[in-house]
C-alpha positions, 0 to 999 in steps of 0.5 A, a space after each residue: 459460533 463461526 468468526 466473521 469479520 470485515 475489517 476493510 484496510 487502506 495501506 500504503 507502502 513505497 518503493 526503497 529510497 522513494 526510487 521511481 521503479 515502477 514505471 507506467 510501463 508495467 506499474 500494471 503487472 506489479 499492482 496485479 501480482 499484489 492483488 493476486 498475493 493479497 488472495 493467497 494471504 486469504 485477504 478480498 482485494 479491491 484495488 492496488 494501484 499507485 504511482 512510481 514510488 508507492 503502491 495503495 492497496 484496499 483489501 478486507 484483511 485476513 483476521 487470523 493474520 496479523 497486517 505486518 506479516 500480510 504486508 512483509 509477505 506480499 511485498 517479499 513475494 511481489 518484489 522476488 517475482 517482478 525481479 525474476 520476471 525481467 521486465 524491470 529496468 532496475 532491481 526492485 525493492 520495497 522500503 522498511 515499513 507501510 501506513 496503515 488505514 481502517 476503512 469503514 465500510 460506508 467509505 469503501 467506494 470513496 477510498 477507491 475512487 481515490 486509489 484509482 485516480 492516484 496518479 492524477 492527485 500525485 500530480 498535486 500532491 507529495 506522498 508525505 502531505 497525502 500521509 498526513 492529510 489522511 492522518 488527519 481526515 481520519 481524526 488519527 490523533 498522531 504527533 508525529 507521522 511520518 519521519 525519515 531515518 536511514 530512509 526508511 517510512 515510520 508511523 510514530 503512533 
């Protein structure tokens, strides 16, 4: 029997210190690398996008790799190319960590719409109230999501 599997996959993960590095300028050049790195890893792609201090990105996940060496990878590589390239007004880091979401197919078209439109909703919202909201959309059963220690993002399962 050949393995199939479809396991759709919400992640979050910010820039270091929540700094405001990826400018409206070429935010576009980074959530197209990341695309691009989510196929090498052997993942499909649906969406990245983000504001200027964090990244959302919907991809089916690769089964034989675990979701933090996909992420450790496509971060490491995103950041290394973008610093190379020159178009950065500062150094780009990413921070310790991401939040991580199933996404059952039903709601793929959803999940989407609202990773495209996230700069209009962080207009409203703060990246650690949209953690929780999802959180508790999900029906996660979590005490405690998000804490800052050394300004680096947690999940406290």
């Amino acid at each position: 029997m050949r393995s199939y599997s479809r396991l759709w996959t919400h992640v979050i993960f910010s820039t270091k210190y929540r700094e405001p590095t990826l400018l409206k300028d070429y935010d576009w050049k980074i959530h197209q690398h990341i695309h691009q790195q989510l196929a090498i890893q052997e993942c499909i792609p649906i969406v990245v996008n983000g504001v200027e201090d964090h990244v959302h990105l919907l991809y089916c996940s690769n089964y034989k790799k675990a979701p933090a060496d996909i992420i450790r990878d496509v971060k490491g590589e995103t950041s290394y190319w973008a610093n190379r390239q020159g178009f950065l007004q500062y150094k780009l880091c990413w921070q310790d960590g991401f939040a991580n979401f199933s996404v059952g197919h039903a709601d793929l078209d959803r999940v989407t719409h609202y990773i495209l439109n996230q700069k209009a909703h962080h207009l409203k919202q703060k990246l650690d109230k949209e953690l929780m909201d999802l959180a508790n959309n999900e029906n996660e059963k979590i005490e405690k999501l998000t804490s800052i220690v050394n300004n680096k993002l947690y999940l406290c399962l």
